[in-house]
Backbone as ProteinMPNN parsed JSONL, in Angstrom:
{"seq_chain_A": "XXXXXXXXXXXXXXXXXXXXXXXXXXXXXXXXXXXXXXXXXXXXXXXXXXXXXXXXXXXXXXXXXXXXXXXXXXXXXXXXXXXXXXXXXXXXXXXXXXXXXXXXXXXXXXXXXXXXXXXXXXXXXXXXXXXXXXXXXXXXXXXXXXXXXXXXXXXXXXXXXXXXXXXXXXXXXXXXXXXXXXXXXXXXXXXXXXXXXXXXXXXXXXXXXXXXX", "coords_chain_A": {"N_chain_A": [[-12.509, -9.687, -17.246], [-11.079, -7.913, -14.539], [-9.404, -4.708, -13.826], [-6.997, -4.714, -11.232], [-6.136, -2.319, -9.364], [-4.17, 0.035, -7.653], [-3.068, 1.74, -4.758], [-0.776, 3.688, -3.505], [1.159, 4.95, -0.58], [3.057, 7.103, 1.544], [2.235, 6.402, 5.286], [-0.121, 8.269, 6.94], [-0.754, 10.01, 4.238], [-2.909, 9.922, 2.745], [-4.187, 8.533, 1.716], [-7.022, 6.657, 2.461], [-8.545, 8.134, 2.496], [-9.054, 8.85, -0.513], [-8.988, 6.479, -1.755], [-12.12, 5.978, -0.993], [-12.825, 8.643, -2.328], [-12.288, 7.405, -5.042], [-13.684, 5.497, -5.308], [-16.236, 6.014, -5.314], [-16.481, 7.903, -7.185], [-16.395, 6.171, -9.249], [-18.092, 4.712, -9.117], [-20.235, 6.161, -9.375], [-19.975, 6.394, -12.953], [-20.691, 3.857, -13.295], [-19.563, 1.493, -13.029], [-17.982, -1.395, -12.145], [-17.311, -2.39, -8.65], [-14.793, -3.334, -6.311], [-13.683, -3.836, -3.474], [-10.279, -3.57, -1.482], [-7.857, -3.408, 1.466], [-4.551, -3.775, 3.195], [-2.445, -3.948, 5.869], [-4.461, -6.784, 6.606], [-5.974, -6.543, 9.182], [-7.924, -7.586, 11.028], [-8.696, -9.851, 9.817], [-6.776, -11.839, 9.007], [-4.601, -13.94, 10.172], [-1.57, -13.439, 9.502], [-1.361, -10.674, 9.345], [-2.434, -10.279, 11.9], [-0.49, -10.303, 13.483], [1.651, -9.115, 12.492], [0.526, -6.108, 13.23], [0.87, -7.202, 15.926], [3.513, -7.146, 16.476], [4.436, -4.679, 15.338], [3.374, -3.143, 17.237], [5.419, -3.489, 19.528], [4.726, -5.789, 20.721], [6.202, -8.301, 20.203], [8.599, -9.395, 20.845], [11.694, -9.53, 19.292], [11.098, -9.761, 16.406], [10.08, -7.557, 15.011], [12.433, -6.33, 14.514], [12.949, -7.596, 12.147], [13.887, -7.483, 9.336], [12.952, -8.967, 7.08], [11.64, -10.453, 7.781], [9.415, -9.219, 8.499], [8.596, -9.145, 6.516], [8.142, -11.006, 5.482], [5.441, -11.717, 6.416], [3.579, -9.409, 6.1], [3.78, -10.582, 3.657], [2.299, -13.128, 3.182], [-0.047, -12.159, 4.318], [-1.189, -11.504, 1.539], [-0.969, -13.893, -0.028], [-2.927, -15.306, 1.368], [-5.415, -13.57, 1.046], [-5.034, -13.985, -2.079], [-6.795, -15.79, -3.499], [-9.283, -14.972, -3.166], [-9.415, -12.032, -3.967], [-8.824, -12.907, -6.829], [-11.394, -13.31, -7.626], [-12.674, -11.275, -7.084], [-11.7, -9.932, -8.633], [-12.587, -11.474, -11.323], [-15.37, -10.62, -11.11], [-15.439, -8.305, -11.039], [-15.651, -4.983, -12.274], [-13.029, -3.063, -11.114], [-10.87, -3.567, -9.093], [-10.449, -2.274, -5.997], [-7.215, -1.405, -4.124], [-6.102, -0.533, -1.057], [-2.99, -0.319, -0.203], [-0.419, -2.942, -1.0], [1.942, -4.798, -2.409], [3.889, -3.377, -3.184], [4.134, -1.431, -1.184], [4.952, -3.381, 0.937], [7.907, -3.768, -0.373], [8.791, -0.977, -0.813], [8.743, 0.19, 2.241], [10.816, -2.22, 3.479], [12.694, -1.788, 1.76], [13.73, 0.641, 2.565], [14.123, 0.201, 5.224], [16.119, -0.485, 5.216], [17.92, 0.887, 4.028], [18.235, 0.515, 1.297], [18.059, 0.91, -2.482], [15.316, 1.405, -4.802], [16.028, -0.403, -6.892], [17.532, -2.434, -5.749], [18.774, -5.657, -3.627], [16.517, -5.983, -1.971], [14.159, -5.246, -2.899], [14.021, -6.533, -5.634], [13.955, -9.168, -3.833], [11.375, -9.034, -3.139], [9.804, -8.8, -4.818], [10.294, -11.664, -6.279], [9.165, -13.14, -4.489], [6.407, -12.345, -3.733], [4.906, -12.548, -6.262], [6.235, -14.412, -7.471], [6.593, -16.858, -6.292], [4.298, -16.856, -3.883], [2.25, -15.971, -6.377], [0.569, -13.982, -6.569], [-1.796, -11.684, -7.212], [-1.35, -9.589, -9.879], [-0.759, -6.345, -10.268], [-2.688, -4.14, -12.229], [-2.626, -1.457, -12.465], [-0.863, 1.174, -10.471], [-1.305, 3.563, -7.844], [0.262, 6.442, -6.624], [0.385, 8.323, -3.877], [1.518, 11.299, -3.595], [3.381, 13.111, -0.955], [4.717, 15.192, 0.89], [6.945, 13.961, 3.478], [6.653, 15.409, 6.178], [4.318, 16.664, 6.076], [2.789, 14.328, 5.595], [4.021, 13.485, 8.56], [2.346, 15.072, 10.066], [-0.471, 14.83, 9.549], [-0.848, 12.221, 10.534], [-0.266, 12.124, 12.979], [-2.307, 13.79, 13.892], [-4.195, 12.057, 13.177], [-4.497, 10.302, 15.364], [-4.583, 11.623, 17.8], [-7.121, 11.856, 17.627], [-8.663, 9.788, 16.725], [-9.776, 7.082, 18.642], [-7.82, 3.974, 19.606], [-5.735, 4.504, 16.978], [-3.251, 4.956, 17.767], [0.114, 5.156, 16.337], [2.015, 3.519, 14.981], [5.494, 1.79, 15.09], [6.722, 1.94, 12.616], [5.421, 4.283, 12.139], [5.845, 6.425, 13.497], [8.546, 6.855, 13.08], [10.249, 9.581, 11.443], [12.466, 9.556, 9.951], [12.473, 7.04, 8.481], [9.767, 7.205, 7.556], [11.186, 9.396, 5.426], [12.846, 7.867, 3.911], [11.593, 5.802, 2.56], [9.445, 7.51, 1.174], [11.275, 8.066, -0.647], [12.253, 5.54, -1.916], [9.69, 5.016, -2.777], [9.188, 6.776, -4.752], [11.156, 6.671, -6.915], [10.626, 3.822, -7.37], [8.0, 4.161, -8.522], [9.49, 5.722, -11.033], [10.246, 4.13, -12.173], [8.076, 2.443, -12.691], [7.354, 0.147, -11.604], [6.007, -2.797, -11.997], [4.085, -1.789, -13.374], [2.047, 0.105, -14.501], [2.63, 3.677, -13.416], [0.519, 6.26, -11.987], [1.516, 9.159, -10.434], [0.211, 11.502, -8.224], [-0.087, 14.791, -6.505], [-0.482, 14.096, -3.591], [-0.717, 16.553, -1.041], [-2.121, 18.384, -2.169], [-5.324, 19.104, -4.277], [-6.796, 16.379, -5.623], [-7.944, 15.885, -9.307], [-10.48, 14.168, -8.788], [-12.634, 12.906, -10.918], [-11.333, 13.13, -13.292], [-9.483, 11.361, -12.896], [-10.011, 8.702, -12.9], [-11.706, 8.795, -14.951], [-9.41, 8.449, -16.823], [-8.552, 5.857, -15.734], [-10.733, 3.961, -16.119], [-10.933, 3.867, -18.876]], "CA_chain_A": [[-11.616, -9.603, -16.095], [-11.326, -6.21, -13.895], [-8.584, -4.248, -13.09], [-6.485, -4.382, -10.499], [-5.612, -0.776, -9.303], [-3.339, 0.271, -6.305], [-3.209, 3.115, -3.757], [0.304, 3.458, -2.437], [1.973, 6.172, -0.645], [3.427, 7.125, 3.27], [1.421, 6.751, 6.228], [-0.623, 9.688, 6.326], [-0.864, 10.575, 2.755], [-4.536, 10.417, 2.267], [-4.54, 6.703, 1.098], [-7.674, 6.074, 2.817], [-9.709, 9.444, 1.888], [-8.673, 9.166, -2.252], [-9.855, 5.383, -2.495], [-13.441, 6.708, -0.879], [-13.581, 9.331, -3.51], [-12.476, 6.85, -6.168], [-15.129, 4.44, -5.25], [-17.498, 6.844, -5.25], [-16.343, 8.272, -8.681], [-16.496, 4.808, -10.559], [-19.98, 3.93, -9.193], [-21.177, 6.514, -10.698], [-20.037, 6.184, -13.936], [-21.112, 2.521, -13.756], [-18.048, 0.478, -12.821], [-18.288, -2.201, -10.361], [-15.722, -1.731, -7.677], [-14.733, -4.145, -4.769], [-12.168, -2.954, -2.59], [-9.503, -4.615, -0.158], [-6.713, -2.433, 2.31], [-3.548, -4.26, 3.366], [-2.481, -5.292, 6.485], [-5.69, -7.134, 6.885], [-5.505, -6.88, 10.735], [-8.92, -8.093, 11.568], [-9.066, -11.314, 9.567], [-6.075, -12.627, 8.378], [-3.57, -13.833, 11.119], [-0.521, -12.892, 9.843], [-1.864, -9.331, 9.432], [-2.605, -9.601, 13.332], [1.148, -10.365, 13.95], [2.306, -7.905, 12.141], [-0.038, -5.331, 14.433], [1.683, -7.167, 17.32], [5.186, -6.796, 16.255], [4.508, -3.058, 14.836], [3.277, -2.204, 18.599], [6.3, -3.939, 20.484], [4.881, -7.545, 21.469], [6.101, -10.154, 19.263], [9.685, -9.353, 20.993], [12.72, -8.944, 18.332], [10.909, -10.307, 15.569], [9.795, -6.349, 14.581], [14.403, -5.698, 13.516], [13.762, -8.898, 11.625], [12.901, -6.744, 7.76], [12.528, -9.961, 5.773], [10.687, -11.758, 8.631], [8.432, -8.6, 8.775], [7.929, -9.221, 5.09], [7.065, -12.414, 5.099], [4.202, -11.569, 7.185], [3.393, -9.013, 5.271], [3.121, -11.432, 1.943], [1.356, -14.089, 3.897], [-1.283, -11.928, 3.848], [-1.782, -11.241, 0.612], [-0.836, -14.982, -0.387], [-4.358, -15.799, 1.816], [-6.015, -12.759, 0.116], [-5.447, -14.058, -3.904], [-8.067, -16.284, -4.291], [-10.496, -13.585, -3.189], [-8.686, -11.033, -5.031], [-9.091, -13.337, -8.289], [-12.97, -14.047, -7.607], [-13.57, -10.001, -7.281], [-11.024, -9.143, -10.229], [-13.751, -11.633, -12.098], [-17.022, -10.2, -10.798], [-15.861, -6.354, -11.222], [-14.864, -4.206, -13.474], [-11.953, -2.671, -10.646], [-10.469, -3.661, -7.294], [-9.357, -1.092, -6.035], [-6.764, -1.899, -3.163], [-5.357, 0.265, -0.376], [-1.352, -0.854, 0.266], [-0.177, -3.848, -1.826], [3.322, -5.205, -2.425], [4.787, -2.382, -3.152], [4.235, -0.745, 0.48], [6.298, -4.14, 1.305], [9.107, -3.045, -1.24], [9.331, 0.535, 0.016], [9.069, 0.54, 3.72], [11.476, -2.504, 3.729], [14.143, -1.378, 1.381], [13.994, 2.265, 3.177], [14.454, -0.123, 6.516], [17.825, -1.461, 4.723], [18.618, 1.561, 3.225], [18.764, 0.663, -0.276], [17.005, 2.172, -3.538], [14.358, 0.278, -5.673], [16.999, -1.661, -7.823], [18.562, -2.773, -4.976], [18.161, -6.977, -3.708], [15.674, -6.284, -1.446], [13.233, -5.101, -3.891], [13.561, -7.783, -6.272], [13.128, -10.491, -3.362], [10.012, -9.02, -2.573], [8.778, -9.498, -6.002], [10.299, -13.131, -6.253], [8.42, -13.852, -2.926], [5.066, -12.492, -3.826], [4.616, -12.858, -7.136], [6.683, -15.587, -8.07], [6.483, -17.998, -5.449], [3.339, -16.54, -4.246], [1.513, -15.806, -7.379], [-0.836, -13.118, -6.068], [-2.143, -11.217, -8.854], [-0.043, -8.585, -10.246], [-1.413, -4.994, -10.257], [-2.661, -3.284, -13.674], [-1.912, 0.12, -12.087], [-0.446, 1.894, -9.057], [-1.073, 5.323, -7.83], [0.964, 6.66, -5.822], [0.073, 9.715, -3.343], [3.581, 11.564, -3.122], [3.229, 14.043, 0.259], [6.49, 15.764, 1.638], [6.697, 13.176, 4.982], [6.531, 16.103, 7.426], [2.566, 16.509, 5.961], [1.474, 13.094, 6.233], [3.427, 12.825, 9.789], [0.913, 15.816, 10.839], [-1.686, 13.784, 9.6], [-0.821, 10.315, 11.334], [-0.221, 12.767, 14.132], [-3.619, 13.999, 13.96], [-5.29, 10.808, 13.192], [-3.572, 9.443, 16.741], [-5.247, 12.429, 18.452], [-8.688, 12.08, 17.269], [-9.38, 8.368, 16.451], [-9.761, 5.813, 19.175], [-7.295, 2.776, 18.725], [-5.1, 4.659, 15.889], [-1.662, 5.329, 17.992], [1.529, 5.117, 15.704], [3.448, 2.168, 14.959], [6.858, 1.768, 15.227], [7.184, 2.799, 11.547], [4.762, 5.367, 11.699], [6.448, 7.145, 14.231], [9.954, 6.909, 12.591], [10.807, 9.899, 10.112], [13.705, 9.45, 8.349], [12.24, 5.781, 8.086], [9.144, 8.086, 6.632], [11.226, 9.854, 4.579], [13.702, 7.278, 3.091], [10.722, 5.48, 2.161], [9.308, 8.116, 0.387], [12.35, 7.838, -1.875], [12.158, 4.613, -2.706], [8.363, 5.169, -3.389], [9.68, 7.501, -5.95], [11.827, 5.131, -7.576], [9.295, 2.638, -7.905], [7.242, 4.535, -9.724], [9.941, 5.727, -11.917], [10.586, 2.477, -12.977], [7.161, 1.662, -13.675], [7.726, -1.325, -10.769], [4.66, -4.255, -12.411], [3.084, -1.669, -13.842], [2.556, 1.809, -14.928], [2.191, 4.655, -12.122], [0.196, 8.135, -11.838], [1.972, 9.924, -9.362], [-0.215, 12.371, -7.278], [0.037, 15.425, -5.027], [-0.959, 14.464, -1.688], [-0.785, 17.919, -0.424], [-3.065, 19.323, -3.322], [-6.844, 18.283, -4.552], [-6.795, 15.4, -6.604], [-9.203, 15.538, -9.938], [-10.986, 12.181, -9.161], [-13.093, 12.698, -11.965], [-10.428, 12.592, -14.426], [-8.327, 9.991, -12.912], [-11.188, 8.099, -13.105], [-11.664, 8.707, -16.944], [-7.905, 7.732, -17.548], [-8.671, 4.642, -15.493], [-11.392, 3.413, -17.001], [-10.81, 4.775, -20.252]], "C_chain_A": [[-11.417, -8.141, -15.706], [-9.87, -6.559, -13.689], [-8.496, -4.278, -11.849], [-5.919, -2.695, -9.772], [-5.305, -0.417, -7.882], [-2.836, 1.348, -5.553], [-2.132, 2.866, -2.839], [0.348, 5.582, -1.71], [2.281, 5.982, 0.879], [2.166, 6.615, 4.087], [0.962, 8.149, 6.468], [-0.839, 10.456, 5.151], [-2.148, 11.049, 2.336], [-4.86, 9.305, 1.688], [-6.153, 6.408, 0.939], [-8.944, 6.94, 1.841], [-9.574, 9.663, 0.083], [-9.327, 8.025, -2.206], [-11.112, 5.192, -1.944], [-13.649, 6.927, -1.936], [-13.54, 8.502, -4.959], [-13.785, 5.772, -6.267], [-16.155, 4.463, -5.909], [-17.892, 7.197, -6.901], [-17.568, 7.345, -9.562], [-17.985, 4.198, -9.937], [-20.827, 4.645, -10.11], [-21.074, 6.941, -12.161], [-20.3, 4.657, -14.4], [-20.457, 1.0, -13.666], [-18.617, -0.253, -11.263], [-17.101, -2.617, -9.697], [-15.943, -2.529, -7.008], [-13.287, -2.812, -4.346], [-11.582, -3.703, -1.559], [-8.366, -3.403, 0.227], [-5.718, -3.818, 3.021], [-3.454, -3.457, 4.404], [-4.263, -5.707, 6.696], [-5.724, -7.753, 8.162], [-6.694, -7.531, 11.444], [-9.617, -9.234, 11.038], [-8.147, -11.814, 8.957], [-4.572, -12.847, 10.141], [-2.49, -13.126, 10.707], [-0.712, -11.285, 9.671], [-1.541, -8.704, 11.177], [-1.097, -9.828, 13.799], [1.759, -9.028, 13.651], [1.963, -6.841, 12.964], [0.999, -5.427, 15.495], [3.315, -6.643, 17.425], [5.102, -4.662, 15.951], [4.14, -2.007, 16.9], [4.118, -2.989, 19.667], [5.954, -5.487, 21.263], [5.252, -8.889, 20.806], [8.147, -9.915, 19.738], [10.697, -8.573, 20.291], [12.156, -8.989, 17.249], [10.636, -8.507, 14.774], [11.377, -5.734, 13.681], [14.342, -6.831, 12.773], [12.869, -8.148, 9.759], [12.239, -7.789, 7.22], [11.481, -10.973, 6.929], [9.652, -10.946, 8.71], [7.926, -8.552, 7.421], [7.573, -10.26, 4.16], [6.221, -12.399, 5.196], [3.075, -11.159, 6.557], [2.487, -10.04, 3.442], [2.461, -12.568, 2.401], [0.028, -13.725, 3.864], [-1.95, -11.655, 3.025], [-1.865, -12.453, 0.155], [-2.687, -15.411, -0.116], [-5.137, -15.145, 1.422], [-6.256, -13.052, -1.341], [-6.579, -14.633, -4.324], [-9.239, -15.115, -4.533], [-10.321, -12.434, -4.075], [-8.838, -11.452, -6.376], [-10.339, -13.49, -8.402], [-13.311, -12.693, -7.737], [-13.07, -9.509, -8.263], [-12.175, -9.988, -11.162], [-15.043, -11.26, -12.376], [-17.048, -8.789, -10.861], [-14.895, -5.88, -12.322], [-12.98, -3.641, -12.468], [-12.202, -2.902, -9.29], [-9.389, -2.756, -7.312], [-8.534, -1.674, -4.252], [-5.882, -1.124, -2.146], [-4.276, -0.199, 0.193], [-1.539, -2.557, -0.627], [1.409, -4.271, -1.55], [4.363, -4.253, -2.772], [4.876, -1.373, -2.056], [5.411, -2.134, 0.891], [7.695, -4.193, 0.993], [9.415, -2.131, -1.159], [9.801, 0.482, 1.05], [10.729, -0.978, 3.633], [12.736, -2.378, 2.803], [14.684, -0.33, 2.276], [14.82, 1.561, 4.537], [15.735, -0.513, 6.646], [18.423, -0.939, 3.479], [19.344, 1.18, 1.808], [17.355, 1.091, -0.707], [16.133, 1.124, -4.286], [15.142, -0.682, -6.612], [17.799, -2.175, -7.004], [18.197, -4.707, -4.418], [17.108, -6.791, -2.924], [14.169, -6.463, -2.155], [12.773, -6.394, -4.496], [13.107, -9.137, -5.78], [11.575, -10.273, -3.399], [8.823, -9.536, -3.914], [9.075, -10.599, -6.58], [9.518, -13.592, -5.357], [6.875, -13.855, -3.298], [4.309, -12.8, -5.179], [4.592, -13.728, -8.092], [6.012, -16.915, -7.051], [5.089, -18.18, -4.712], [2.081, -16.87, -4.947], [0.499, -15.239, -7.08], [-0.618, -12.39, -7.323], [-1.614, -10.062, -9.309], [-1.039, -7.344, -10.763], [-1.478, -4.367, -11.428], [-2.383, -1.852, -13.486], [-1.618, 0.756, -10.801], [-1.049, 3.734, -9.135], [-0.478, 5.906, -6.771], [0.871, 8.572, -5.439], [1.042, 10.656, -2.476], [3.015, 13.008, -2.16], [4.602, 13.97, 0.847], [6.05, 15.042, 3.117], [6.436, 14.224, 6.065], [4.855, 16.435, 7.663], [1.801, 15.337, 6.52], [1.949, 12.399, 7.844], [2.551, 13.384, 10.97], [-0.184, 15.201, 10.75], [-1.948, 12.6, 10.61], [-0.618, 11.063, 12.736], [-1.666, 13.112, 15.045], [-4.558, 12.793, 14.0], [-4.944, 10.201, 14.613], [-4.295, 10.071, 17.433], [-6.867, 12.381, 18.649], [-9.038, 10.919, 17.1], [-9.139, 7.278, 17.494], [-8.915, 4.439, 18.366], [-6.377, 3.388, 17.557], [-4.076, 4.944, 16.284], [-1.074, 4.816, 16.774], [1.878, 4.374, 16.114], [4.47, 2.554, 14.782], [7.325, 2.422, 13.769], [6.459, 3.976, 11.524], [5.263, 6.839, 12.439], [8.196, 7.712, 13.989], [9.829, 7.737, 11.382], [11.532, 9.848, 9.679], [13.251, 7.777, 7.971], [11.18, 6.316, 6.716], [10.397, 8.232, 4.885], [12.045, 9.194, 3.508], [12.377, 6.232, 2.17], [9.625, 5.935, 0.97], [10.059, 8.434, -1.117], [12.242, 7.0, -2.777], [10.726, 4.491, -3.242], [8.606, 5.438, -5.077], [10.153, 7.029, -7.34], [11.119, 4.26, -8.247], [8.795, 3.198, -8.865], [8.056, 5.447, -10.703], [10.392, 5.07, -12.58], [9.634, 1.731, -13.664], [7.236, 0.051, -13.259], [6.096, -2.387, -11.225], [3.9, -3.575, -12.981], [3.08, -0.268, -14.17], [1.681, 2.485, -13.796], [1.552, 5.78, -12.054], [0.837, 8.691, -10.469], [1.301, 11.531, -8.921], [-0.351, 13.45, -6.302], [-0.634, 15.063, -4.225], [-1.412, 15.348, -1.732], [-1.563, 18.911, -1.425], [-4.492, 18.522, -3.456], [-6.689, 17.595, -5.743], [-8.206, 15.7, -7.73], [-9.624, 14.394, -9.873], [-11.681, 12.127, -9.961], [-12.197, 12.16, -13.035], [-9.796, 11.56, -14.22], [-9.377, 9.262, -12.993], [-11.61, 7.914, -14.597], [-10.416, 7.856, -17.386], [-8.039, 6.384, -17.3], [-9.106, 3.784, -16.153], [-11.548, 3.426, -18.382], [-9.935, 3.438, -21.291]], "O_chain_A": [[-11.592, -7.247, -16.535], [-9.257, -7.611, -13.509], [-9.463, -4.001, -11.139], [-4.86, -2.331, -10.283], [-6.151, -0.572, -7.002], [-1.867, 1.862, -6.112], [-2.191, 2.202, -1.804], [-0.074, 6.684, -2.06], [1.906, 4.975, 1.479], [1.112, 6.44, 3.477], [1.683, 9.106, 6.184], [-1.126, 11.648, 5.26], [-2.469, 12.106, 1.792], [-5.951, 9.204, 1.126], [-6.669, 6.057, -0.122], [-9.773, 6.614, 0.992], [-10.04, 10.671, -0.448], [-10.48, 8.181, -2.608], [-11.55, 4.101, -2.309], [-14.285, 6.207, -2.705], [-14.359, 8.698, -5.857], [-14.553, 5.463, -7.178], [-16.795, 3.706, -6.64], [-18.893, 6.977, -7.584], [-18.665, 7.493, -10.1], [-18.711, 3.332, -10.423], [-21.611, 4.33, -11.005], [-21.902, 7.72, -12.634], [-20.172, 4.266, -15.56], [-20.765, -0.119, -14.075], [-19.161, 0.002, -10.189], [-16.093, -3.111, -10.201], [-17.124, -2.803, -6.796], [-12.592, -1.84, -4.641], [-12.251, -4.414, -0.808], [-8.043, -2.569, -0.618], [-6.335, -4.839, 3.324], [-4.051, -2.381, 4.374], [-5.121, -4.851, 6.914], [-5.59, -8.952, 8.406], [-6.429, -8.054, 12.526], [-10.702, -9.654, 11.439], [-8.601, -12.489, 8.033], [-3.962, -12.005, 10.8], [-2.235, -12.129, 11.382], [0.295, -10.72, 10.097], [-0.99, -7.707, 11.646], [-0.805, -9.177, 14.802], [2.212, -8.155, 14.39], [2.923, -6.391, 13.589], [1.73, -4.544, 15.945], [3.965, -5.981, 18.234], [5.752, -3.746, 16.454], [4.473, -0.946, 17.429], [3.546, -3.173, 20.742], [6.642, -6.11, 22.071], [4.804, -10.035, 20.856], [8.951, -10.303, 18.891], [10.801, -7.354, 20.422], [12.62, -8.056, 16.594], [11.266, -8.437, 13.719], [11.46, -5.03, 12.675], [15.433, -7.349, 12.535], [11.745, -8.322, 9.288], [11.062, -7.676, 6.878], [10.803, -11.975, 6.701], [8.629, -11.567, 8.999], [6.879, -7.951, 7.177], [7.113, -10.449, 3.034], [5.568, -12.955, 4.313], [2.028, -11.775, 6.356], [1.488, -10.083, 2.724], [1.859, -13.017, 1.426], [-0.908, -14.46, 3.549], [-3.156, -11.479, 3.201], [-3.001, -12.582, -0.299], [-3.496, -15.71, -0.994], [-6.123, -15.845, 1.19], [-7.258, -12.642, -1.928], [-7.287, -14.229, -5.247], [-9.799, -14.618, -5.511], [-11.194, -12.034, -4.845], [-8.988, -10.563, -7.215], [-10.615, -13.915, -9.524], [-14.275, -12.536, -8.487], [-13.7, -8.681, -8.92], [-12.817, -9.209, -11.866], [-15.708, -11.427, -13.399], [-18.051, -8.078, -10.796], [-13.883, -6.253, -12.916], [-11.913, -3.817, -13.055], [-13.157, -2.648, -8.556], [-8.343, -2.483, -7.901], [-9.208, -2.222, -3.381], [-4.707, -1.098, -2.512], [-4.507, -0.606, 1.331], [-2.608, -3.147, -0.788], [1.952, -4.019, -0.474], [5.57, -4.438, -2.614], [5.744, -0.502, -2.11], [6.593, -1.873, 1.113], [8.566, -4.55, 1.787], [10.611, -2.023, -1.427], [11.01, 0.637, 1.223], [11.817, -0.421, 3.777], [13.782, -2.906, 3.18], [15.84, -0.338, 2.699], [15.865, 2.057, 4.957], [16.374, -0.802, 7.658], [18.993, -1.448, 2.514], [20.471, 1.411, 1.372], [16.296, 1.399, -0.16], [16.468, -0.059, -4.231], [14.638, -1.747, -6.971], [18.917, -2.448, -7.441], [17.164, -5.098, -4.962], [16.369, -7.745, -3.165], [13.343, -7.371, -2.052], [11.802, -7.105, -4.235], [12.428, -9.979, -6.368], [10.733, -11.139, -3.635], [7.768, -10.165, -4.004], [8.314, -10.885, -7.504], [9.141, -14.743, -5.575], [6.158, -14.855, -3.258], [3.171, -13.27, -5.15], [3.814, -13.984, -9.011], [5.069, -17.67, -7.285], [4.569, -19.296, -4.739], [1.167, -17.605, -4.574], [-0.579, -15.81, -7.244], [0.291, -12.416, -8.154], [-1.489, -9.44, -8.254], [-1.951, -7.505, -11.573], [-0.406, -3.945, -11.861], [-1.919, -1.162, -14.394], [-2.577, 0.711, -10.03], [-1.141, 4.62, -9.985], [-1.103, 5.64, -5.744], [1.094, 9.572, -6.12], [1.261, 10.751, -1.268], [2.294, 13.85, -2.696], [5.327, 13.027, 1.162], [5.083, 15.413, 3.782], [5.874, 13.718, 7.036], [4.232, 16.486, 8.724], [0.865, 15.198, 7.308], [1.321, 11.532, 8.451], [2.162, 12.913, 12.039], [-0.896, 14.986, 11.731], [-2.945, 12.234, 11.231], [-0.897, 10.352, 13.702], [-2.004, 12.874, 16.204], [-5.51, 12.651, 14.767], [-5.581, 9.149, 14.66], [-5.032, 9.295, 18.043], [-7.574, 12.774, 19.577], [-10.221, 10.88, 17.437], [-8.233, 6.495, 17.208], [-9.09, 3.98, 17.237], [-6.137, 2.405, 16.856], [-3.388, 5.36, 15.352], [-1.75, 4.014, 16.129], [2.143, 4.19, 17.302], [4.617, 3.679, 14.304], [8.181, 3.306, 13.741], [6.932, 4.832, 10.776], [5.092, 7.988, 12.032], [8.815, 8.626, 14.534], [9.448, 7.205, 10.339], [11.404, 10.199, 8.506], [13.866, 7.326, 7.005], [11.368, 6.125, 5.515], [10.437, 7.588, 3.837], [12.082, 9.672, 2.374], [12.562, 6.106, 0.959], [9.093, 5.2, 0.138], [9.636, 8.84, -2.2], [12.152, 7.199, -3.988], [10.609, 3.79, -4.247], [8.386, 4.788, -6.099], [9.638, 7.042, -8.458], [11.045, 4.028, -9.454], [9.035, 2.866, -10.025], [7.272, 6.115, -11.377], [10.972, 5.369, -13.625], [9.748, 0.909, -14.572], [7.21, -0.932, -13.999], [5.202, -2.453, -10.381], [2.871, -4.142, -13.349], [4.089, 0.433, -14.096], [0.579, 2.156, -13.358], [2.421, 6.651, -12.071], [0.259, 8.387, -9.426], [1.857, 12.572, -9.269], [-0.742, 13.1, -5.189], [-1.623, 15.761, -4.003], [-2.488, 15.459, -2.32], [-1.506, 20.136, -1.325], [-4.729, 17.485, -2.837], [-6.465, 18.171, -6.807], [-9.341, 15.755, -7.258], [-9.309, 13.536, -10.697], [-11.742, 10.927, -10.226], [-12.267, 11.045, -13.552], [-9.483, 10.793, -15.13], [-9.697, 9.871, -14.014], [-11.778, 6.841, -15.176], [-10.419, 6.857, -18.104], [-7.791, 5.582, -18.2], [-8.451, 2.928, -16.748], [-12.505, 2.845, -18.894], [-9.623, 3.67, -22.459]]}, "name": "protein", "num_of_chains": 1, "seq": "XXXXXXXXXXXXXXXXXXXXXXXXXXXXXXXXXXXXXXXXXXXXXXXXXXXXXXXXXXXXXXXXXXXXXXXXXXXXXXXXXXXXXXXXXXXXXXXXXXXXXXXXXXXXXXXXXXXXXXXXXXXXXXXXXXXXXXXXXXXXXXXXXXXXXXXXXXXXXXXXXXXXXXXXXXXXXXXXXXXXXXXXXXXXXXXXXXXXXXXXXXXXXXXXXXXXX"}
C-alpha cells in the first residue's frame, strides 16, 4: 500500500511548483507516484460549483461556509475509490489541497482556530461519514500571505483563465487562514507535518529521503 502525502498551504505558496519537483525527485529514485490536485474543476461536478460560486454565480450560496464545504468534500468523497486504486498501484500519491485546505480556509472564514467546531466537523464529514482515505503526511508550504498574494497576483497577470477567486482575493481571509494552517500542523491534524519555507528553496532531495525513508 503507498503513501498518501499532502501539499497544503495559501493560494500562491508554490503548491503547484514543489509537487512538480517532488514528482520528479521520487521518479528518480524509483518510486511510483500518481498525483491528484483538489478542487477537481474539470471532472467532478461539485468541483465545477464550487468554481461557480468562488466567481459570483451560484448567487448566496458562496456566504454559505458549511455549504461551501460540503462541496468541497463531495469531491473528494467521488475521488476515494480512485485515490484507493492508486494508493494500491504506487508507492506515493502525492496530492495538491486535501481536507485540510477545507479545515483552514473555512475555519479562517468563521474566525475560529484549529480546535475550534468547525474543524472537527470537517473531519467528521470527510473522514467519518465520508471515509476518504486519511493522509500519511502533510506538508505544509508556510509563505508570509503578502508573498503568495504577489504570486496569485502574478499568476492572474500572466496565465489565461487564472483571475482570483473570491478567497483568493481576500487578505485577511489569506492571512487568518494562514494561522489556522499553522495550528494544524502543530497539532499534527491526521498526521504528522513538515512545515516548509515557501519564500526560501526547498531541499527536494532530502524531503524526499525523509519521505520515502
Amino acid at each position: 500500500m503507498g503513501r498518501l502525502i499532502v501539499v497544503e498551504g495559501l493560494d500562491g505558496a508554490g503548491k503547484r511548483t514543489l509537487a512538480r519537483r517532488l514528482v520528479a525527485a521520487m521518479a528518480a529514485c524509483g518510486a511510483r507516484v500518481a498525483t491528484e490536485a483538489f478542487p477537481r474543476y474539470d471532472t467532478d461536478v461539485h468541483a465545477e460549483l464550487v468554481r461557480d460560486a468562488l466567481y459570483g454565480r451560484l448567487g448566496d450560496l458562496t456566504g454559505s461556509v458549511h455549504g461551501m464545504a460540503v462541496l468541497y468534500a463531495l469531491d473528494r468523497r467521488a475521488a476515494a475509490d480512485g485515490l484507493r486504486r492508486d494508493l494500491t498501484a504506487h508507492d506515493v500519491v502525492l496530492v495538491d489541497r486535501y481536507a485540510a485546505s477545507n479545515a483552514a480556509y473555512g475555519a479562517a472564514r468563521l474566525h475560529q482556530h484549529a480546535d475550534g467546531e468547525f474543524v472537527a466537523w470537517v473531519r467528521a464529514l470527510e473522514f467519518e461519514r465520508f471515509a476518504v482515505p486519511v493522509p500519511d503526511h502533510h506538508l505544509l508550504l508556510a509563505v508570509p500571505q503578502a508573498v503568495a498574494a504577489e504570486r496569485a497576483a502574478g499568476r492572474e497577470r500572466t496565465e489565461p483563465g487564472r483571475e482570483r477567486d473570491v478567497y483568493e482575493a481576500d487578505d485577511d481571509l489569506q492571512e487568518r487562514t494562514g494561522v489556522v494552517y499553522a495550528q494544524l500542523a502543530a497539532a499534527a491534524w491526521l498526521s504528522p507535518w513538515t512545515v516548509l519555507d515557501g519564500a526560501g528553496e526547498t531541499d527536494v532531495e532530502g524531503l524526499v529521503a525523509q519521505l520515502l525513508g
